[in-house]
LUMVEXDREN-942301 format. One record per residue (C-alpha): residue in one letter; x, z, y; residue number from 1. Coordinates in nm, 3 decimals, padded with zeros to 5 digits, always signed. Each point is the difference from the previous one (the first is absolute). Layout:
# residues N
R  res       xx       zz       yy    n
R    A        X        Z        Y  NUM
...
***
This chain:
# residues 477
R  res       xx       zz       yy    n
R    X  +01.849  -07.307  +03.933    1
R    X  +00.050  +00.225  -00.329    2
R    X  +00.243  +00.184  -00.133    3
R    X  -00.004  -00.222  -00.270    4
R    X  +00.030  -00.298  +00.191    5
R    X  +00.379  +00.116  +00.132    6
R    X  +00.104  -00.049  -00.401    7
R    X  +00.017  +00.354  -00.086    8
R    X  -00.041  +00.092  -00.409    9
R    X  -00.312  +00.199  -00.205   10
R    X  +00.192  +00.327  +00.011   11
R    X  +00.031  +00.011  +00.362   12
R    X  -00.337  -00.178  +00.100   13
R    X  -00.134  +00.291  -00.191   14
R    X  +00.184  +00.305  +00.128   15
R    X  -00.106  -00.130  +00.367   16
R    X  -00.398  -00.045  -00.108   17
R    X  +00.007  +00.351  -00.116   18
R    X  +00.204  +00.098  +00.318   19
R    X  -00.310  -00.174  +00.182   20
R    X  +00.173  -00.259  +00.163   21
R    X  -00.206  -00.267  +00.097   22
R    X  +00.189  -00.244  +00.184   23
R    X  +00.349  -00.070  +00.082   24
R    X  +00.072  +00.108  +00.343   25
R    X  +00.197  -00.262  +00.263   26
R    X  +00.313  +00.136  -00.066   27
R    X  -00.007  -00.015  -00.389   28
R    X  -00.187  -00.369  +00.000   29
R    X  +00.358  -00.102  +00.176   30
R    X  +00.245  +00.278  -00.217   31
R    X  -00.120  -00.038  -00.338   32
R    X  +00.062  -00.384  -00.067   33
R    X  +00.342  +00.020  +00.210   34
R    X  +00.102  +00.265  -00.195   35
R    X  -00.038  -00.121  -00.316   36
R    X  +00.169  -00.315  +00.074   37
R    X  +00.312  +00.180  +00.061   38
R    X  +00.055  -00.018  +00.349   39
R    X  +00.131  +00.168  +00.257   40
R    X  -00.270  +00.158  +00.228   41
R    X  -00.048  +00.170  +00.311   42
R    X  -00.334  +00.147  +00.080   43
R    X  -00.207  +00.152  +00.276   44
R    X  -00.325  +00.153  +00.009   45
R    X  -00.196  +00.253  +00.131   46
R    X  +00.020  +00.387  -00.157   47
R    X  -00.270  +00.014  -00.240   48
R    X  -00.036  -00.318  -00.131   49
R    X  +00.136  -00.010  -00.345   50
R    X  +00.401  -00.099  +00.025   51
R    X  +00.087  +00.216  -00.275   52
R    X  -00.253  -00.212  -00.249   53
R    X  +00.152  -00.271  +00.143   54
R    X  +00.342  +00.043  -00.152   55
R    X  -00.050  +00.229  -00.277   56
R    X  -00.265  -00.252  -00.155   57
R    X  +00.211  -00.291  -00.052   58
R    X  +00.298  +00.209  -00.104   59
R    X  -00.145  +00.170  -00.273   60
R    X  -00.127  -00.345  -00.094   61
R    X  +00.344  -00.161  +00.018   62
R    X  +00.161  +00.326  -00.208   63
R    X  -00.308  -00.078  -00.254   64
R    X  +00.091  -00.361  -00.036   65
R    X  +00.342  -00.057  +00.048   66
R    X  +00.337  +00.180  -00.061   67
R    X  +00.217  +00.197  -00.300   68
R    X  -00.076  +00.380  -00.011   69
R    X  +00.129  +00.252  +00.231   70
R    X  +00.351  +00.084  -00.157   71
R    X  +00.048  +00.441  +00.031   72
R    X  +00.086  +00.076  +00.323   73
R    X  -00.097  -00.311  +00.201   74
R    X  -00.333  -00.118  +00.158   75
R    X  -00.098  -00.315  +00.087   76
R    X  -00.242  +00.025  +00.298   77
R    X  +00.139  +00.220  +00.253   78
R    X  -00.226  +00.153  +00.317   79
R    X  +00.127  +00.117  +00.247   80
R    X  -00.200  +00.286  +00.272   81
R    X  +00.074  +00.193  +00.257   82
R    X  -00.210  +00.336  -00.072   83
R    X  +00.004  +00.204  -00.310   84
R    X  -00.371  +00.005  +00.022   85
R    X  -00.048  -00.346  +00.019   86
R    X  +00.237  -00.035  -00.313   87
R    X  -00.293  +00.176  -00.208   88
R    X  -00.252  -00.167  +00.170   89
R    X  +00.131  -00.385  -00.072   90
R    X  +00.077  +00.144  -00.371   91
R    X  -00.363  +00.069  +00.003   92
R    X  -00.106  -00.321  +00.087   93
R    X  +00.248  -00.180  -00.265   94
R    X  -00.141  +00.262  -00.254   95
R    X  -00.374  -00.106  +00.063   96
R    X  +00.051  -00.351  +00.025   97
R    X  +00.255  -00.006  -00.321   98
R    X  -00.233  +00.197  -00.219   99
R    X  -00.012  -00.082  -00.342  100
R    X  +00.347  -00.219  +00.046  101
R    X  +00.322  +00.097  -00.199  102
R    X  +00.171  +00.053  +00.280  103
R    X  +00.238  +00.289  +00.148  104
R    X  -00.061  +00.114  +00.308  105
R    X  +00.174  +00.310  +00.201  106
R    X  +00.111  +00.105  +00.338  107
R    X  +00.318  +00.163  +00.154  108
R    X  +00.039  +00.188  +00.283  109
R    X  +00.204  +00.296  +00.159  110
R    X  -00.197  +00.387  +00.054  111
R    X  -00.021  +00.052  -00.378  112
R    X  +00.211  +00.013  -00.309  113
R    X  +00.235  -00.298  -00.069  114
R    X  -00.004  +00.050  -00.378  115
R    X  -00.295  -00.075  -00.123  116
R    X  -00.004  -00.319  +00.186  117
R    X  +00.316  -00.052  -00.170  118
R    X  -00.155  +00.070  -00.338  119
R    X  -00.262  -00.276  +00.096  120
R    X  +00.227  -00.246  +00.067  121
R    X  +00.176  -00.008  -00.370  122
R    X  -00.318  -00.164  -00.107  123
R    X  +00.002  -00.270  +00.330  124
R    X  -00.211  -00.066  +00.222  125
R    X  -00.205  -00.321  +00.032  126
R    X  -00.118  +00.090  +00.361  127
R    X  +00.223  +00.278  +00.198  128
R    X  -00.135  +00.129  +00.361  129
R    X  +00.269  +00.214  +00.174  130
R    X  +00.074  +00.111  +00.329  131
R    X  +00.380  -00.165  +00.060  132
R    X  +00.181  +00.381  +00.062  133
R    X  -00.104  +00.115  -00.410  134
R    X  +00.015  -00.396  -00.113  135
R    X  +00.408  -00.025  +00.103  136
R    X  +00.063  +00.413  -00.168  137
R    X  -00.119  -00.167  -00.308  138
R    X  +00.199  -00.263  +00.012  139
R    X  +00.328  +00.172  +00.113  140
R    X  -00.084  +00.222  -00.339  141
R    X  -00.070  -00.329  -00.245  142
R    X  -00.357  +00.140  -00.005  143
R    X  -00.103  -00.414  +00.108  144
R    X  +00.155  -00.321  -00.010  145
R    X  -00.146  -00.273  +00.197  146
R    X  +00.191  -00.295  -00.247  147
R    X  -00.365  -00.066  -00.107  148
R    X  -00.189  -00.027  +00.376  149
R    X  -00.244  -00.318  -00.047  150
R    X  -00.221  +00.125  +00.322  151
R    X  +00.073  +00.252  +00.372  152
R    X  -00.255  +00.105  +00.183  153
R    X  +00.013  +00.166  +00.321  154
R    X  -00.320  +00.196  +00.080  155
R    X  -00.039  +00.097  +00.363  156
R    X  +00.291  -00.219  +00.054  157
R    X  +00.029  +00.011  +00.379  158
R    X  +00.083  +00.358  -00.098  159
R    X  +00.215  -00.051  -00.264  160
R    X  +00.221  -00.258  +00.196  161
R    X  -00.001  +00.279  +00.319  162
R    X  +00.319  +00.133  +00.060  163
R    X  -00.089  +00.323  -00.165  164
R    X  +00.067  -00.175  -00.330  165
R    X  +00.210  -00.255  +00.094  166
R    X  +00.349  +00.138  -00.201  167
R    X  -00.246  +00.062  -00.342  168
R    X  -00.170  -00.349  +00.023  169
R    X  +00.344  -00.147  +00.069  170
R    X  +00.127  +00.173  -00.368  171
R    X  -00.301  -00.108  -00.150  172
R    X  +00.050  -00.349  +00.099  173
R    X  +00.363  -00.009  -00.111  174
R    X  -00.062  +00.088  -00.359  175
R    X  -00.344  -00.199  -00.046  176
R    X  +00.065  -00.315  -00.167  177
R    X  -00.022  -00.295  +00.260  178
R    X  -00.264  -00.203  -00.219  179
R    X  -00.292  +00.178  +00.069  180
R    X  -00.351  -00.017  +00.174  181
R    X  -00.009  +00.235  +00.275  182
R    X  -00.357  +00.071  +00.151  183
R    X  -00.035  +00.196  +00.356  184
R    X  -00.355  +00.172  +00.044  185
R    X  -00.099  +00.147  +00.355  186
R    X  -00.224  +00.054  +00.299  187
R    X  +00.210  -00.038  +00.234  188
R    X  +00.344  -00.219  +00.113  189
R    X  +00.217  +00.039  +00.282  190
R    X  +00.218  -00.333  +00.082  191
R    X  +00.293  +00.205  -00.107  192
R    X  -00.151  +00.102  -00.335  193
R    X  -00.089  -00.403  -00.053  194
R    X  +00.358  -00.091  +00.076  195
R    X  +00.166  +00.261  -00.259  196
R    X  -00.260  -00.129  -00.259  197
R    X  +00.084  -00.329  +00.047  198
R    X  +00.369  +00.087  -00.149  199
R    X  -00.163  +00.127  -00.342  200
R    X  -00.288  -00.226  -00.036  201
R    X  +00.032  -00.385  -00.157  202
R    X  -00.229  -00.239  +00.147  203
R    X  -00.277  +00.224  +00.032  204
R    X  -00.368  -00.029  -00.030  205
R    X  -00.126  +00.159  +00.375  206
R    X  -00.323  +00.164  -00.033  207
R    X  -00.158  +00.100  +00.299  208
R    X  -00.412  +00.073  -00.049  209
R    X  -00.055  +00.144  +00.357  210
R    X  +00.162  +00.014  +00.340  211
R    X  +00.384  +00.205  -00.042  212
R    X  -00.034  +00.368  +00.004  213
R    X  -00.401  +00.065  +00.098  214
R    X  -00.164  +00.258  -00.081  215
R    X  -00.326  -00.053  -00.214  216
R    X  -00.317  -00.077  +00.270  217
R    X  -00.222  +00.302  -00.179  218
R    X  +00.230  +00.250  +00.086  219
R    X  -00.179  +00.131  +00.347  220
R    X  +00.322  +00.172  +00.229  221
R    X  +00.035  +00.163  +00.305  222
R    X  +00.263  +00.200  +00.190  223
R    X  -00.033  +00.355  +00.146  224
R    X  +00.237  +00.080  +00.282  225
R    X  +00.047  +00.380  -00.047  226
R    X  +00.329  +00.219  +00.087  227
R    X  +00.253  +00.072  -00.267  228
R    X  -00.015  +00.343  -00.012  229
R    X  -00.397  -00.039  -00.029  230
R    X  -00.014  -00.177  -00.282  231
R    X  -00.066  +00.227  -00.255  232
R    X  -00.294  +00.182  +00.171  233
R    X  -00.143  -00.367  +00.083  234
R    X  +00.053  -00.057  -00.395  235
R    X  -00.227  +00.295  -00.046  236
R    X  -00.240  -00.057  +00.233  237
R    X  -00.060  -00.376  -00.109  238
R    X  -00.034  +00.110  -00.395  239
R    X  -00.284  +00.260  +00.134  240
R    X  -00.208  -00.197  +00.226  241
R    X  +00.033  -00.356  -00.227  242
R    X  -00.083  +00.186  -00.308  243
R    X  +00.334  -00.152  -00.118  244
R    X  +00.017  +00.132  -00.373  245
R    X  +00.204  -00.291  -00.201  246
R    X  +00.330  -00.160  +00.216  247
R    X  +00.334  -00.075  -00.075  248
R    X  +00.207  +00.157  +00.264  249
R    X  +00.353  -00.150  +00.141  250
R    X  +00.264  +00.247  +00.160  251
R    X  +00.368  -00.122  +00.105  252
R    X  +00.158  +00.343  -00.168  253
R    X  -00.034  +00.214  -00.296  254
R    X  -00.041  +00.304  +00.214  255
R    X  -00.277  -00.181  +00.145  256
R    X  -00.163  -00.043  -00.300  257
R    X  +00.006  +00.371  -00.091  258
R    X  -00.121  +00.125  +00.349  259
R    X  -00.318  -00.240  -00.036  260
R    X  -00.062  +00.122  -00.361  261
R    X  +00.041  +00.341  +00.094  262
R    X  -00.281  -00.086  +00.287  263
R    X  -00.217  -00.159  -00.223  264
R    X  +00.030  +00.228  -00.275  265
R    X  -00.056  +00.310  +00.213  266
R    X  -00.319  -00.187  +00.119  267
R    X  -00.109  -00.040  -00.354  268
R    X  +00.071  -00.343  -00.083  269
R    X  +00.111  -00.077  -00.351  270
R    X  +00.346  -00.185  +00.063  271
R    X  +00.344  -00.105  -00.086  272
R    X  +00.312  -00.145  +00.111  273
R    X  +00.259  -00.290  -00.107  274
R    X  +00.349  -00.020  +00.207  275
R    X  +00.391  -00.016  -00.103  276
R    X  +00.049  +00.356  -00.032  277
R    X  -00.256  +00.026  -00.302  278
R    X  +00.045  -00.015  -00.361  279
R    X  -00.085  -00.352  -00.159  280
R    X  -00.232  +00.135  -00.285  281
R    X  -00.146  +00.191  +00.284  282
R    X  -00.066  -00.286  +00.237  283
R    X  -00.178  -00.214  -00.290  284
R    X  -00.260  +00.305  -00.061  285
R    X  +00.011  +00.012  +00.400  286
R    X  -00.120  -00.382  -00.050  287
R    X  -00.211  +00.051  -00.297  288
R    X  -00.204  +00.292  +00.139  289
R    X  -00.051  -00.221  +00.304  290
R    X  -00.138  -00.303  -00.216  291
R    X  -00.199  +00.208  -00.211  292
R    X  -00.215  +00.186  +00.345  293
R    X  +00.135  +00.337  -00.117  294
R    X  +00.211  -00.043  +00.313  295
R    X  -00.212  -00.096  +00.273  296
R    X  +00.320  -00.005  +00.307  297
R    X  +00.348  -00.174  -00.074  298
R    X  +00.236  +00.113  +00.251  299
R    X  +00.334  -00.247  -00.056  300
R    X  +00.288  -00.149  +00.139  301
R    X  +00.067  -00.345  -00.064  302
R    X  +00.117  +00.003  -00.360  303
R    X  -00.400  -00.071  -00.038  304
R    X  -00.019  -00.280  +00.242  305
R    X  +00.103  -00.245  -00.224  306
R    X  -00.250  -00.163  -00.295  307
R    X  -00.172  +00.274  -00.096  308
R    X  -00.321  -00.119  -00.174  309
R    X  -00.269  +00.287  +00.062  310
R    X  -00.403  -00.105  -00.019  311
R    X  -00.203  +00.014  +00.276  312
R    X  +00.223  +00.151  +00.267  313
R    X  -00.230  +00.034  +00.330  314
R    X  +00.240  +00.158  +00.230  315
R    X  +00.404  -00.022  +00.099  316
R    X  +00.092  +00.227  +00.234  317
R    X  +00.312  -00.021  +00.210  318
R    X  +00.111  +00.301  +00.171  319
R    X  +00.332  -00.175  +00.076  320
R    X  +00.076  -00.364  +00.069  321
R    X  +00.249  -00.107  -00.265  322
R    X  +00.380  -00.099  +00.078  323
R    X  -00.031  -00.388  -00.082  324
R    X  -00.308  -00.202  +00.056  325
R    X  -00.038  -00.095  -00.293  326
R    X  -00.088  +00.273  -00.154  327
R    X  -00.298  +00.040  +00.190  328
R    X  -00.164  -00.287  -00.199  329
R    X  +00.129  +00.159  -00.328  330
R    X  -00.171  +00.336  +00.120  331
R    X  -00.343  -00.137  +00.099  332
R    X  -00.005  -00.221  -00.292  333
R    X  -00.063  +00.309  -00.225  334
R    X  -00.369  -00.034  +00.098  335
R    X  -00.214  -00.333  +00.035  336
R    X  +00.125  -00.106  -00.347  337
R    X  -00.165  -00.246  -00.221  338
R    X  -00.212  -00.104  +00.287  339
R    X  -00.141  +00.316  +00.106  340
R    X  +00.001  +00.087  +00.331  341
R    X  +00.195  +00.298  +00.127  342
R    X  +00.069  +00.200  +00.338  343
R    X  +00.403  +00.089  +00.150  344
R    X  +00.020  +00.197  +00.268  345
R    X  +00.339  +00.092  +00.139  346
R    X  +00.096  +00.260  +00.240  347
R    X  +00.243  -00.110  +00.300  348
R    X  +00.228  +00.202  +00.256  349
R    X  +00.183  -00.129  +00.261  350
R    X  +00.372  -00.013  -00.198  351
R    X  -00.201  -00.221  -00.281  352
R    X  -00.106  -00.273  +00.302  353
R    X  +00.288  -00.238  -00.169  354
R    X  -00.093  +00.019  -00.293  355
R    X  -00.377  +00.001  +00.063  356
R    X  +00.147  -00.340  +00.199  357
R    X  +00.202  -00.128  -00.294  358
R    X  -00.287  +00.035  -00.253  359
R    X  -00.263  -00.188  +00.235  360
R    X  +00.262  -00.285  +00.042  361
R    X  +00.023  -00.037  -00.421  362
R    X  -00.367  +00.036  -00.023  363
R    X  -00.079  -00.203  +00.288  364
R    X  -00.266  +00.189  +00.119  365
R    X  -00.070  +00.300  +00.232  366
R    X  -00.080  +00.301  -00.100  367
R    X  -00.340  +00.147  +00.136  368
R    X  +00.055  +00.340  +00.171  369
R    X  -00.256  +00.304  -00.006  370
R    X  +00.069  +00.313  +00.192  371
R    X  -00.108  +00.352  -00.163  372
R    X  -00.167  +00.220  +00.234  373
R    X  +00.242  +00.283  +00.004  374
R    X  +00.285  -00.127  -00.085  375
R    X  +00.088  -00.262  +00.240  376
R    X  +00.333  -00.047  +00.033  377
R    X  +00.230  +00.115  +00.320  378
R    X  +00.236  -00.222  -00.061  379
R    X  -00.128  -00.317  +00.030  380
R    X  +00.065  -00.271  -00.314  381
R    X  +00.077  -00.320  +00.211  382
R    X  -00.201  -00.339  -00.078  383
R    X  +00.117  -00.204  -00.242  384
R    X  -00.067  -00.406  -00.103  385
R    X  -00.056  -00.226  -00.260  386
R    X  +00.353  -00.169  +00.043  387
R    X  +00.221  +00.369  -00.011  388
R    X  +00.042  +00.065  +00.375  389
R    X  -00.114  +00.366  +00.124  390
R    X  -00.186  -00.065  +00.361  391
R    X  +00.185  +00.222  +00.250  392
R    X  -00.240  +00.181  +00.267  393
R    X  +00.088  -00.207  +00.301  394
R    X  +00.175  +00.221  +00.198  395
R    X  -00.160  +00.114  +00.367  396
R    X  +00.122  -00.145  +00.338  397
R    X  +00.288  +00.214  +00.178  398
R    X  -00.151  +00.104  +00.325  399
R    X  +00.186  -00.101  +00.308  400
R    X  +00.251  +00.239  +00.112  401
R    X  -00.078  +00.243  +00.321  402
R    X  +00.281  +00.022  +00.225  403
R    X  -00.017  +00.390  +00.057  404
R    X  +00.093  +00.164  +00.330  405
R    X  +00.365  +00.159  +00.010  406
R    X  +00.068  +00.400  -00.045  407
R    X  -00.059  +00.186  +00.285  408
R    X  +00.372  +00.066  -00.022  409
R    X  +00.103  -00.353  +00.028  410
R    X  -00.236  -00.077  +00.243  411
R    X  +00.173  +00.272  +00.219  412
R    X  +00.383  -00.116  -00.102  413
R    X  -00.141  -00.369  +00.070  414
R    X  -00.112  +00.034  +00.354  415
R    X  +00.149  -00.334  +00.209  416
R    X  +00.333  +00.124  +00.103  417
R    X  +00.094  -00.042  +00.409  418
R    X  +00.297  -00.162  +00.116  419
R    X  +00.216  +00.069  +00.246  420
R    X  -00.167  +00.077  +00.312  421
R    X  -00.347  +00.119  -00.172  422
R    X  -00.100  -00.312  -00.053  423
R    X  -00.213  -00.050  -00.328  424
R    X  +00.091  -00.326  -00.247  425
R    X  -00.374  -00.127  +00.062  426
R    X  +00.035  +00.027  +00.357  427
R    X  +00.404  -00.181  +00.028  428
R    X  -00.156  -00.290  -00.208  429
R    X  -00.264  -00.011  +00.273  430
R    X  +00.231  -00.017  +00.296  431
R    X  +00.178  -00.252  -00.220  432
R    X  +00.333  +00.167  -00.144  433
R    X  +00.117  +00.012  -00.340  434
R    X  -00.138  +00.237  -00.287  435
R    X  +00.336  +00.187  -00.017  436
R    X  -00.191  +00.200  -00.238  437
R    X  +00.070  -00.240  -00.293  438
R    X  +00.378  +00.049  +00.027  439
R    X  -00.011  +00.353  +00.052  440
R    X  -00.004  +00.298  -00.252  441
R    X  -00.297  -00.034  -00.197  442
R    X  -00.227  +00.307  -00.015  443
R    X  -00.102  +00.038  -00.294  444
R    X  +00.355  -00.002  -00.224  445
R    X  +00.175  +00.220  -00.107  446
R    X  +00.341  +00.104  +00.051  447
R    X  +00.210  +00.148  -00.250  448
R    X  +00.202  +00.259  +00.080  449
R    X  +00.368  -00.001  -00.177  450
R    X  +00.011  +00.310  -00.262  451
R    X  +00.284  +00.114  -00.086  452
R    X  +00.122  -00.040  -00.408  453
R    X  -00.162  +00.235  -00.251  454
R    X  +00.268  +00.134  -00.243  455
R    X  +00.316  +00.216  -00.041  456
R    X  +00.206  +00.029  +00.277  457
R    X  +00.295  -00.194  +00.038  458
R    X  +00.295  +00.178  -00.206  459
R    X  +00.204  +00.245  +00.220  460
R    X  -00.285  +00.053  +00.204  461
R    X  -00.119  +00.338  +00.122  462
R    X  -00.413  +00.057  +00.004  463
R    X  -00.033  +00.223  +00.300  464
R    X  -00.145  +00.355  -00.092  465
R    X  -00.358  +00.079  +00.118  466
R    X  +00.045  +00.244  +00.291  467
R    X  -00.115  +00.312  -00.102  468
R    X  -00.258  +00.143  +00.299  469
R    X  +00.123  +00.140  +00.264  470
R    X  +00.355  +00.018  -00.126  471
R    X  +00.317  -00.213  -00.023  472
R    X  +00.059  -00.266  -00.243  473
R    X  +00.167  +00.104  -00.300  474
R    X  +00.275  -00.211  -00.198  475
R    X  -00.081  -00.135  -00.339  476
R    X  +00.210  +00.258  -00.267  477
***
């Protein structure tokens, strides 16, 4: 199969022979006719494997071929992310493919300046990739229209239709026009995700080029049980004794992020960071640096996890699990791109066991486990499975209770009482009488004696005086 075989023009066969493409992967043999046909399509594949070429391909051919001009202040194929830095990076890709096309092409997305986006958009836009918070301020402004919408795409679209976006993507939705292709492009699909898509999608075309939600089988992983508050010096210790000199690093928080750059930096690794609290231009050099080797560590939440293209990435490191499974295949899928192999190596305390459990049941596979010397961990990260379940340590057999003898006190109080006459209980049953002791007072209760109230006295009431010593009593004055 060839590129040109899928009906794709000169310009573009071109532009992907000197982007040495050689063959059209799985997912784009599928994409590329569907999408020029106009339909509806929901795809799946692997990280890595070339979804954005297989959307921005036959769009650029369908804007080439078909269609009025964009009108000022319109566009006419709108894609949607959920990253800032992926907004650059699928601009990229339309750029390269597109090149030598009359075509506009922009993104739009919050962290910088509104107005020069707004400048852009007088002229229109024949492709606009925006993140949906920046996309619905230019709209509420008259910055875009969407009258002339031929084509949505969702990129990453399990995370665009998560709840996090939920009340933008409804917005969206209500002022697209309701002719339209719509095309969903992801890695991975809960049940719940498929069920909102199929409210927005027309008699899709479902493309599915490998199992739901794996993770690509070059990618070499393994988990390291460690304590939490251990992790960083673990961190260290790994980087120095692997000769680990080029990762991408994940974090859950931005303070995270600055303590392991700090670390790393102090240790004389050339570094950088990318999390929320950053500013955008500053986060694309962050990215750049990285790309370029001038940066050899990335330390990053997981505003990085998502499609970010970078060549030859040997190592993702996670120092922390991520919230929602599925990000864990986003994360990884940073390295093994392309078909190159790649290694993942996460690190695991004992509050990350459900997750650790929740990403082996969406992966469907156990994760290997490797102890550190050193740093084994105290508190123990329970077993997990395949199918989601964590393995309880079966708990140890109660020993039988030992009846232990009385108090030496009891034992005195509980001597067998006599009867009448001296005669002991044991030795009346003997003779044959009755055990009067089971009717009588029991030994060892307790009687209550009758106190008298606690409180004022009753009114009119006199409170004798203390007698003084050795003298009379003397009346209250």
């Amino acid at each position: 199969m060839s590129f040109a075989s899928l009906g794709l023009i000169d310009p573009l066969l071109k532009n992907v022979q000197r982007l040495n493409y050689q063959t059209p992967t799985p997912i784009q043999v599928k994409a590329i006719p569907a999408v020029l046909d106009g339909r509806d399509v929901m795809a799946s594949a692997q990280t890595g494997t070339g979804k954005t070429a297989g959307f921005a391909l036959p769009l650029l051919q369908r804007l080439v071929q078909r269609g009025p001009r964009v009108s000022s202040n319109r566009a006419r194929v709108l894609v949607l992310v959920p990253t800032r830095e992926l907004a650059e990076q699928v601009l990229q890709s339309f750029t390269d493919y597109g090149e030598g096309l009359d075509l506009r092409l922009m993104a739009a997305y919050g962290g910088v300046s509104i107005n020069p986006q707004m400048m852009k958009l007088r002229k229109g836009a024949d492709v606009l990739v925006a993140t949906p918070g920046r996309l619905l301020d230019l709209n509420r402004q008259n910055a875009v229209q969407f009258d002339q919408i031929e084509t949505l795409v969702l990129d990453e679209a399990d995370r665009m239709l998560d709840l996090g976006f939920a009340r933008e993507l409804d917005a969206v939705f209500a002022a697209l026009p309701a002719a339209r292709q719509t095309l969903l492009f992801s890695a991975t699909y809960t049940d719940e995700i498929r069920a909102m898509a199929a409210s927005i999608l027309r008699n899709p075309v479902d493309i599915s080029v490998s199992p739901p939600n794996v993770t690509a089988s070059k990618i070499r992983q393994w988990v390291v049980p460690v304590d939490k508050r251990n992790k960083p010096g673990l961190f260290m210790h790994l980087v120095d004794e692997k000769k680990w000199t080029h990762a991408l690093v994940f974090v859950k928080t931005r303070d995270g992020a600055d303590y392991l750059s700090a670390m790393l930096d102090e240790a004389g690794y050339a570094v950088d960071t990318i999390h929320g609290d950053k500013p955008q231009p500053a986060r694309l050099r962050a990215l750049e640096r990285f790309k370029t080797g001038e940066v050899h560590m990335l330390v990053a939440t997981d505003v990085a996890a998502r499609g970010l293209d970078i060549d030859a990435l040997p190592l993702v490191i996670n120092v922390d699990l991520p919230i929602k499974a599925q990000d864990y295949v986003h994360r990884i899928g940073r390295t093994g791109r392309a078909g190159l192999s790649g290694v993942a190596v996460s690190f695991v305390c004992a509050d990350e066991a459900p997750q650790l459990a929740a990403i082996e049941a969406l992966i469907g596979q156990t994760l290997r486990r490797e102890e550190v010397p050193g740093f084994e961990a105290e508190h123990r990260v329970p077993q997990t499975s395949a199918t989601g379940q964590i393995i309880k340590k079966p708990k140890k057999p109660k020993k039988p209770k030992v009846l232990q003898a009385a108090p030496k006190a009891v034992q005195a109080i509980g001597t067998e009482p006599r009867l009448h006459g001296g005669k002991t209980v044991a030795q009346e049953v003997a003779k044959g009488g009755e055990d009067t002791s089971l009717s009588g007072p029991n030994p060892f209760s307790v009687t209550k004696s009758r106190s008298k109230p606690i409180g004022k006295p009753p009114a009119g009431s006199r409170k004798p005086a203390d007698k003084p010593m050795g003298g009379r009593s003397k009346r209250p004055r």
